[in-house]
C-alpha positions as a Markdown table, in Angstrom:
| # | Residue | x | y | z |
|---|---|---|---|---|
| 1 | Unk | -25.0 | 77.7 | -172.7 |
| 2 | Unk | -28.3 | 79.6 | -173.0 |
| 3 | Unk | -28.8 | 83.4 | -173.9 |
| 4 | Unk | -29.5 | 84.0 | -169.8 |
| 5 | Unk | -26.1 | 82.5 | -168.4 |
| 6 | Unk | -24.4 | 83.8 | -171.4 |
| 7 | Unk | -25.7 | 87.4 | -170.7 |
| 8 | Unk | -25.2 | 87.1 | -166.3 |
| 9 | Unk | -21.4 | 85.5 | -167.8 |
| 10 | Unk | -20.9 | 88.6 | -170.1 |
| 11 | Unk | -22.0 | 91.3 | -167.6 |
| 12 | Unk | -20.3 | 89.7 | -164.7 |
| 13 | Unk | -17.0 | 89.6 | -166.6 |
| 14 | Unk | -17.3 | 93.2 | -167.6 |
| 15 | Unk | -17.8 | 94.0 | -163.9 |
| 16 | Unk | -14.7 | 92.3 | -163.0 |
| 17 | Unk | -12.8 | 93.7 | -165.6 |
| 18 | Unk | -14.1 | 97.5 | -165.1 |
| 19 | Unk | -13.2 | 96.7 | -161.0 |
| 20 | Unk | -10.0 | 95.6 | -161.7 |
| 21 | Unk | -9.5 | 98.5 | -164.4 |
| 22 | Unk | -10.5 | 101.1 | -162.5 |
| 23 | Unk | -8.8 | 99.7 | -159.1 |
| 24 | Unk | -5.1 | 99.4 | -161.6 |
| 25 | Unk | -5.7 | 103.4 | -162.4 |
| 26 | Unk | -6.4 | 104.6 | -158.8 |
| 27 | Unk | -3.1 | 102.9 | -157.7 |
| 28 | Unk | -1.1 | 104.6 | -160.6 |
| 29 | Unk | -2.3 | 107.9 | -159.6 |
| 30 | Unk | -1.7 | 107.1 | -155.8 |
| 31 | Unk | 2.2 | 105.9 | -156.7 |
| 32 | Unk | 2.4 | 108.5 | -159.1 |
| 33 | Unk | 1.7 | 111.3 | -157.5 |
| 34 | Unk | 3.5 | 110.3 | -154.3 |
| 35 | Unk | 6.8 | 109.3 | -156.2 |
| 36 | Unk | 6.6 | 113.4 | -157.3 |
| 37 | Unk | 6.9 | 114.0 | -153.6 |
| 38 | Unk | 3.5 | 114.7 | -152.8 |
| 39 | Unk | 2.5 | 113.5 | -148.7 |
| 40 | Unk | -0.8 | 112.1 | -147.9 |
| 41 | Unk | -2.6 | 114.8 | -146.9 |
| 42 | Unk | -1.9 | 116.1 | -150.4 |
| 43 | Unk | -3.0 | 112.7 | -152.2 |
| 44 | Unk | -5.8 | 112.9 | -150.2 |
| 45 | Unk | -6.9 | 116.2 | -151.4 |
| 46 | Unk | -6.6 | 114.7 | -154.9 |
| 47 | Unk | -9.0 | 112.0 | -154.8 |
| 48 | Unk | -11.5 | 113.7 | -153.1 |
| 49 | Unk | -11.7 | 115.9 | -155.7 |
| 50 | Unk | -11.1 | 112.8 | -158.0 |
| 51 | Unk | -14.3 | 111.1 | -156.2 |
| 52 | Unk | -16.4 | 114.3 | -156.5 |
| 53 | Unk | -15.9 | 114.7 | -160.4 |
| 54 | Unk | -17.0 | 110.7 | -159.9 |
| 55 | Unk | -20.0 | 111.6 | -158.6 |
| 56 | Unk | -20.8 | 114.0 | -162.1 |
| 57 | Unk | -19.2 | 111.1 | -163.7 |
| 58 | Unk | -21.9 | 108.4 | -162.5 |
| 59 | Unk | -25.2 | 111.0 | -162.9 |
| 60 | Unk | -23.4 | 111.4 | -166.7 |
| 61 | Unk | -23.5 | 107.6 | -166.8 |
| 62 | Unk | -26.9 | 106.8 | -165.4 |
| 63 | Unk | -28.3 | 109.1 | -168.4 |
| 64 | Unk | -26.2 | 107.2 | -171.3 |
| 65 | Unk | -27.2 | 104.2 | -169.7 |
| 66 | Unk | -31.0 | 104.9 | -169.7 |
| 67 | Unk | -30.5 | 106.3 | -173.4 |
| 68 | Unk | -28.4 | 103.6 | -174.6 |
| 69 | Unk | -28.8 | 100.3 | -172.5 |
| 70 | Unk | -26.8 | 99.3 | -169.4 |
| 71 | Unk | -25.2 | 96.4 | -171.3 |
| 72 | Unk | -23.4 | 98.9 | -173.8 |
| 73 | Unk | -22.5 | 101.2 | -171.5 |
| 74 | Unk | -21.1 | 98.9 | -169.4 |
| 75 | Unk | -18.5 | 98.0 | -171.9 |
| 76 | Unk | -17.9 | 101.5 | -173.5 |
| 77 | Unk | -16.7 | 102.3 | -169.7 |
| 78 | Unk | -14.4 | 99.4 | -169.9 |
| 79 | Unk | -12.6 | 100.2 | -172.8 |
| 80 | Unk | -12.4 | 103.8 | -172.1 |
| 81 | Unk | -10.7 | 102.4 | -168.5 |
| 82 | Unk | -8.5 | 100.3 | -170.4 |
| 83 | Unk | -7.8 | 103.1 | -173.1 |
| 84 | Unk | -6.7 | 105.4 | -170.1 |
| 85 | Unk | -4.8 | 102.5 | -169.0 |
| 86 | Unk | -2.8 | 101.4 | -171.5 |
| 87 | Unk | -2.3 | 105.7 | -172.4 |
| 88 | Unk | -1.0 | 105.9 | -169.1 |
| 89 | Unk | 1.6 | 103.2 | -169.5 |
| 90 | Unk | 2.9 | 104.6 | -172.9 |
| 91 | Unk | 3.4 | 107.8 | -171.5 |
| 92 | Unk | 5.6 | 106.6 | -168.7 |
| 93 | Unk | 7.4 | 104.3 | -171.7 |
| 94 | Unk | 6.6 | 100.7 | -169.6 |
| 95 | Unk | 3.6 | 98.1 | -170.2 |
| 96 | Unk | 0.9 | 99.3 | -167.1 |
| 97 | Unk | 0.0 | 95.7 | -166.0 |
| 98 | Unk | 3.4 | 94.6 | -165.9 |
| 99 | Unk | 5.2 | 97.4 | -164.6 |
| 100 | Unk | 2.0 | 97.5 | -162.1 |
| 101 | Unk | 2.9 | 93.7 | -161.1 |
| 102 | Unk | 6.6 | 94.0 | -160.7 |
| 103 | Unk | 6.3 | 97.8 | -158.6 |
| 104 | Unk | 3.9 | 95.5 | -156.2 |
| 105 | Unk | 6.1 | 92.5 | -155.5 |
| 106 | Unk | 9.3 | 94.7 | -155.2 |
| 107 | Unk | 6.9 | 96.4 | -152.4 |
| 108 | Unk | 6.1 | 93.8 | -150.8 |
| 109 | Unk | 9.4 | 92.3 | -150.9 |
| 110 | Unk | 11.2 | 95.6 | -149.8 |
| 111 | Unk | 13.4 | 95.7 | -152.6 |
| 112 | Unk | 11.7 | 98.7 | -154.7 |
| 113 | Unk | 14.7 | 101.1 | -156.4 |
| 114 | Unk | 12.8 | 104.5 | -154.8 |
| 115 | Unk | 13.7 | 104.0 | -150.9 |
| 116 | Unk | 10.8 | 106.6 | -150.4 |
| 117 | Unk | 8.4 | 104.3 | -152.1 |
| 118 | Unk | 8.6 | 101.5 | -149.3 |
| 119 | Unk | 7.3 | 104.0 | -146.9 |
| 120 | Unk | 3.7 | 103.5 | -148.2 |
| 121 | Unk | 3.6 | 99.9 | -146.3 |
């Protein structure tokens, strides 16, 4: 493979991984947060103020990644997504991608054990 698709194959997987990261996260919060009882309009609330410490977030990114290279940073934000991840999972004493996986399909299928839960559909 040459240095160029091995770069766009490296970069592209790190996008994909950060999306599906960062997508895994926002939908613990969500369940989280609504499984303490909180309604929508609260949740709501939440991630606009979670999307307006993005926004300090990104501007702190663009400056790393002008100082340190795109390609680095790219990947230091992955694995501080799957850090947070994985540190979120412990701390609720189950495996995040599973438990993530299984909550899902029991959605879907209706059978989830928090009756309140199966109101998000």
């Amino acid at each position: 493979m040459s240095s160029a698709r091995r770069q766009y194959a490296v970069i592209t997987g790190g996008y994909w991984g950060f999306t599906l990261t960062d997508g895994a996260l926002r939908m613990l919060v969500l369940l989280h947060f609504y499984e303490l009882g909180y309604g929508p309009l609260a949740i709501a609330s939440l991630f606009l103020f979670y999307e307006m410490f993005g926004i300090v977030t990104n501007l702190a990114g663009g400056y790393i990644g002008a100082r340190f290279g795109l390609n680095r940073t790219l990947h230091l934000g992955m694995a501080l997504q799957i850090a947070a991840l994985l540190a979120m999972g412990f701390a609720a004493g189950c495996f995040v991608p599973a438990a993530v996986a299984v909550d899902v399909k029991k959605l879907v299928d209706g059978r989830h054990p928090n009756p309140h839960f199966a109101k998000l559909c």
